[in-house]
C-alpha positions as CSV (number, residue, x, y, z in Angstrom):
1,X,6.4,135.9,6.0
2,X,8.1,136.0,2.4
3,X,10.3,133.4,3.9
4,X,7.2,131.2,4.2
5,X,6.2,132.1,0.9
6,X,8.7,131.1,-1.2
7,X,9.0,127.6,0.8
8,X,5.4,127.0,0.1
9,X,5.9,128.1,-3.3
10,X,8.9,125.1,-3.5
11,X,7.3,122.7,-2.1
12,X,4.0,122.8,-4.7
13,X,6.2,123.1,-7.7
14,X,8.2,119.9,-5.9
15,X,5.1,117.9,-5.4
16,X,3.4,117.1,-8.9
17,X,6.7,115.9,-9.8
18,X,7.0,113.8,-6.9
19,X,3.8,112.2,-7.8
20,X,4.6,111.6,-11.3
21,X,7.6,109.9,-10.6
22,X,5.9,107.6,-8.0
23,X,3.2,106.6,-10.3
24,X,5.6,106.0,-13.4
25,X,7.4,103.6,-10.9
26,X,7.2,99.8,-12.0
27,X,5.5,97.7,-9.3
28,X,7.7,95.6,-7.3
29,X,7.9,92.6,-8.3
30,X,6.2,89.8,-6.3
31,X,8.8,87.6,-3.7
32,X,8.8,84.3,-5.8
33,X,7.1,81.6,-3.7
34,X,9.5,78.9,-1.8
35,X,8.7,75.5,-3.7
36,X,7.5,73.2,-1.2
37,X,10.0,70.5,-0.9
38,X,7.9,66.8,-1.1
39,X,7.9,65.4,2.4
40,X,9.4,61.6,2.7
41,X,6.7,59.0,2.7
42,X,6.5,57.8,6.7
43,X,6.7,54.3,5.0
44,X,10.2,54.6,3.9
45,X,12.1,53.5,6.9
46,X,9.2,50.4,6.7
47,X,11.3,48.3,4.4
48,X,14.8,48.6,5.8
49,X,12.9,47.7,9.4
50,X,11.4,44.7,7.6
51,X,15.1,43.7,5.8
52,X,16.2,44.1,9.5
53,X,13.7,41.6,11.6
54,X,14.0,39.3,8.7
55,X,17.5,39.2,9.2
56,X,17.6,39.2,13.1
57,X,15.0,35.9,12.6
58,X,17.6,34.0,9.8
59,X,20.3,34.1,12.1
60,X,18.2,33.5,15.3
61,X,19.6,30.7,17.0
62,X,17.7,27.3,16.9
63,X,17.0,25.3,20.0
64,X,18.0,21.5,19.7
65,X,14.3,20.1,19.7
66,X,14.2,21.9,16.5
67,X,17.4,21.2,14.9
68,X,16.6,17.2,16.0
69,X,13.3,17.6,13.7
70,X,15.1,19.0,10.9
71,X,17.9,16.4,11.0
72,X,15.2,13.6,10.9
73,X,13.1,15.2,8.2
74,X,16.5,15.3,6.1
75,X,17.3,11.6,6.6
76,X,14.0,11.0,5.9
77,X,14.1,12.4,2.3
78,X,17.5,11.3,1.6
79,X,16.1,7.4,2.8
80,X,13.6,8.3,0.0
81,X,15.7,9.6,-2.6
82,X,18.3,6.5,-2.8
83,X,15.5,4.2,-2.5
84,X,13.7,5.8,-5.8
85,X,17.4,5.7,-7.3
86,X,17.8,1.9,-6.2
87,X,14.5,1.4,-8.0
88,X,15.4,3.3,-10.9
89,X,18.8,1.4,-11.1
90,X,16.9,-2.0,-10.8
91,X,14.7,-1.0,-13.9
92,X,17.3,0.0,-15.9
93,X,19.5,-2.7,-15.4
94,X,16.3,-4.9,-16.7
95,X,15.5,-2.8,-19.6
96,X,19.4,-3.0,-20.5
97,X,19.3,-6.9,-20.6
98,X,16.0,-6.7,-22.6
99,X,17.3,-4.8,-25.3
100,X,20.6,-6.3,-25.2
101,X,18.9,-9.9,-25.6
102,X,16.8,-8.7,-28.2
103,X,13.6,-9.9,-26.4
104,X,14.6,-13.4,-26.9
105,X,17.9,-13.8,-24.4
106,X,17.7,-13.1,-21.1
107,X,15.4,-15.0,-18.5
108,X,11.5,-14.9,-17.7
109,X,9.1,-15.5,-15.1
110,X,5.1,-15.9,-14.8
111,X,3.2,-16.1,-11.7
112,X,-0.4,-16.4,-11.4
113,X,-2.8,-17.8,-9.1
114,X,-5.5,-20.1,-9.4
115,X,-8.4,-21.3,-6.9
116,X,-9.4,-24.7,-6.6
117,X,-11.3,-25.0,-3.3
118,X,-14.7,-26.1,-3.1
119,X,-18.2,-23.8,-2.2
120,X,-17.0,-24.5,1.5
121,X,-14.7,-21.4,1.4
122,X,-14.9,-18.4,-0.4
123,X,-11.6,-16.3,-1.2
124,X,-11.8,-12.4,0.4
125,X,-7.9,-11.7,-0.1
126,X,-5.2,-12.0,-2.1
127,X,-1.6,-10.6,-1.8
128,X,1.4,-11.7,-4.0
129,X,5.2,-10.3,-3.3
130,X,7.7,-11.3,-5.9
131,X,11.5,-10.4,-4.7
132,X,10.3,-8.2,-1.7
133,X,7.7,-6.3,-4.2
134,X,4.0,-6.5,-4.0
135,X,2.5,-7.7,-7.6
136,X,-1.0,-8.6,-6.3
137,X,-2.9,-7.0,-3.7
138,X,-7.1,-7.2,-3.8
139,X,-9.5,-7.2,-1.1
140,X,-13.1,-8.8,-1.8
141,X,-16.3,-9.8,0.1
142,X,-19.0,-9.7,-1.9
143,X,-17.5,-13.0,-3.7
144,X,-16.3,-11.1,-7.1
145,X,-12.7,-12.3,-6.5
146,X,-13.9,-15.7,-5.4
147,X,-15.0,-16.5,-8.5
148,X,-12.2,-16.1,-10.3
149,X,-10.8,-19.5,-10.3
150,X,-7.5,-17.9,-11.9
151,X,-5.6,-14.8,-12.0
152,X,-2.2,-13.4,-13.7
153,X,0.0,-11.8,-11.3
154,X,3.1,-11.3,-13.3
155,X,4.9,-12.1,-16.5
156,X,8.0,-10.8,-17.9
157,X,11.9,-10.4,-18.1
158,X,13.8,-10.9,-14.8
159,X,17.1,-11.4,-14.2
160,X,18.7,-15.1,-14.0
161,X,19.5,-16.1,-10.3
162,X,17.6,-17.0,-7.2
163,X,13.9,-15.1,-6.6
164,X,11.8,-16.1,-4.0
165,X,7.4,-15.5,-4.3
166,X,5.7,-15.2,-1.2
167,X,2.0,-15.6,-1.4
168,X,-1.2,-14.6,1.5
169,X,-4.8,-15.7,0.9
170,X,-7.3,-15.3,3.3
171,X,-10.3,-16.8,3.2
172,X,-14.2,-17.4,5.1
173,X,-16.3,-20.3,5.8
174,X,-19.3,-20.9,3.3
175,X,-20.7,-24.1,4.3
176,X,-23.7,-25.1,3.9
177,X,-26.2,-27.9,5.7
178,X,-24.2,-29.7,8.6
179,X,-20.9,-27.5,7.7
180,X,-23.0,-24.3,7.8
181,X,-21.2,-23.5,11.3
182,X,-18.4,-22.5,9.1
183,X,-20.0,-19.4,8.1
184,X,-18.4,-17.5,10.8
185,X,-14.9,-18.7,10.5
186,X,-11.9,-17.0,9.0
187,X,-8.8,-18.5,7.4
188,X,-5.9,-17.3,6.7
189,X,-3.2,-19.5,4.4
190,X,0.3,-18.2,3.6
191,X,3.6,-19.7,2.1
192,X,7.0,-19.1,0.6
193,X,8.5,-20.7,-2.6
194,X,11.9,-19.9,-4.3
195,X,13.1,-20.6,-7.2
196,X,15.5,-20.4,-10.0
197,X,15.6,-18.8,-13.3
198,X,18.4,-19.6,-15.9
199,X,19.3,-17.8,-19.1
200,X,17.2,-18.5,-22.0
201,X,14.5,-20.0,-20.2
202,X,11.2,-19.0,-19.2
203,X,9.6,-20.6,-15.2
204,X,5.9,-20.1,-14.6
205,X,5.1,-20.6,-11.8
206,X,1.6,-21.1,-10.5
207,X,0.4,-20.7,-6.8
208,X,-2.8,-22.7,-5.8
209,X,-5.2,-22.6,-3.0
210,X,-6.6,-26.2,-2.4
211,X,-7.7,-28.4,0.3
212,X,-5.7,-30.8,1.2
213,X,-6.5,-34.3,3.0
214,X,-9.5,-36.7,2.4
215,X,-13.1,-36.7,3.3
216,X,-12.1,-37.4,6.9
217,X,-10.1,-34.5,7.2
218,X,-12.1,-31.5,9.2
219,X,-12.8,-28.6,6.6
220,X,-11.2,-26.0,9.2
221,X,-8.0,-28.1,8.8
222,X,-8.5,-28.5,4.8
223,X,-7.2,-25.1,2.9
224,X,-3.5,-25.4,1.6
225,X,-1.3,-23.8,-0.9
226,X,0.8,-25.3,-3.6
227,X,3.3,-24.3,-6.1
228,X,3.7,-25.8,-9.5
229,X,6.3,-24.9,-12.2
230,X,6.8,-25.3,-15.6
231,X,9.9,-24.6,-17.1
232,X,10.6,-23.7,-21.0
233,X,12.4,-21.8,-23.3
234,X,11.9,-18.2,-24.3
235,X,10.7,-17.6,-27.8
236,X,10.2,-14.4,-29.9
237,X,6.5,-14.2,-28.9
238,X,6.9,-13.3,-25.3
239,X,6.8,-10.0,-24.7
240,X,6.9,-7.7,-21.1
241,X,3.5,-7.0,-21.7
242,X,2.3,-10.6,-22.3
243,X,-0.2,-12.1,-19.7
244,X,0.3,-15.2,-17.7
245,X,-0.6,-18.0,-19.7
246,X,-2.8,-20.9,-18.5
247,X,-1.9,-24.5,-18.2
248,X,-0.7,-27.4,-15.8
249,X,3.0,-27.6,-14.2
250,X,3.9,-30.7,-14.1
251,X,6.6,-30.0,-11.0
252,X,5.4,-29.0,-7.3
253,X,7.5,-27.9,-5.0
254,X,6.8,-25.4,-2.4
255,X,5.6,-25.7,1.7
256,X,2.1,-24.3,3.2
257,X,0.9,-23.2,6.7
258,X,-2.5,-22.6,7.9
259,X,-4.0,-19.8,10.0
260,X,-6.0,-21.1,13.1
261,X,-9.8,-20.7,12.4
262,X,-12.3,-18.3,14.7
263,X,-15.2,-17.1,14.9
């Protein structure tokens, strides 16, 4: 029994110390918190798949229908670009013997075209081609370009040499009374003229619809073309710029052929 005692006694003299210890005792510190590592966008892999197909389609082989297309596309532009080149060439080569000449050397052409038929036809179109080159081209029914009874087509420097004018008019009936049947006939008149151009000198040349024959000849059979030049020589008025002038040629030269009327 004393035994007990004195362990008791121990043990309550232990205890307040015990407890003073364990609430003196810092608090354990917290664990610190893991950082949370940023996940990878799911779109990351997106553009090296994209780099991936794009290159798997560049060096995807191409079938020969397709390669065919391409090749003739190609040609197509290259046709295109030495023609602009050849045309560039052309106009330099002009502008160089311009200035060289000082505006008077060199040689010079003017075309125009002049109507002289009657109010039995009535002109509806006009094309005129100098060297290969269209210079004219109008279209008219309601009798505006029938009433012009003349018309510049082109004046200006062109090299010396051979050139060649090639000149389409088309034309309708307008008759009137006992010829009124020719109302529903069309005409077409077209012809070729070359000529030549020497240095110094300036060549009109002027392309005429007419009507050929006398009063027996049938009207259908009457429209013609004719070419007249009038050679001179250049002077420090003309210009690149300057219109065809007017006047008479005193020269014809020149062939014609006539379209088959219908109605």
């Amino acid at each position: 029994m004393r035994v007990w005692n004195s362990i008791m006694v121990t043990l309550l003299a232990v205890a307040p110390v015990s407890l003073s210890a364990l609430a003196q005792a810092p608090a354990a510190a917290p664990a610190p918190a893991k950082s949370a590592t940023p996940a990878t966008p799911a779109t990351s892999a997106i553009p090296a798949a994209s780099s991936g197909a794009a290159s798997t389609a560049a060096t995807a082989p191409v079938d020969g229908s397709t390669f065919a297309v391409r090749l003739r596309d190609l040609e197509t532009r290259i046709d295109e670009l030495k023609e602009q080149i050849r045309r560039s060439r052309t106009r330099l080569s002009l502008l160089s013997d311009t200035i060289l000449a000082g505006g008077i050397g060199g040689s010079r052409a003017e075309i125009k075209f002049a109507n002289d038929l009657s109010n039995a036809f009535r002109v509806t179109k006009v094309t005129v081609v100098l060297d290969g080159a269209v210079q004219y081209n109008n279209a008219d029914d309601t009798g505006a370009l029938a009433a012009q009874t003349e018309i510049p087509i082109f004046a200006g420097p062109v090299p010396p040499g051979d050139h060649t004018v090639q000149v389409l008019v088309q034309l309708r009936g307008h008759g009137y009374g006992v010829f009124s049947y020719l109302r529903g006939y069309r005409f077409e008149v077209k012809a070729s003229h070359s000529f030549t151009l020497t240095e110094g000198k300036a060549l009109q040349v002027s392309a005429s619809v007419y009507e050929k024959g006398g009063v027996t000849t049938p009207l259908e059979q009457r429209p013609a073309l004719r070419f007249i030049e009038k050679l001179r020589g250049i002077t420090e008025g003309d210009s690149a710029a300057t219109p065809a002038k007017g006047g008479s040629g005193s020269a014809a030269s020149g062939g014609f052929s006539v379209g088959a009327g219908a109605k």
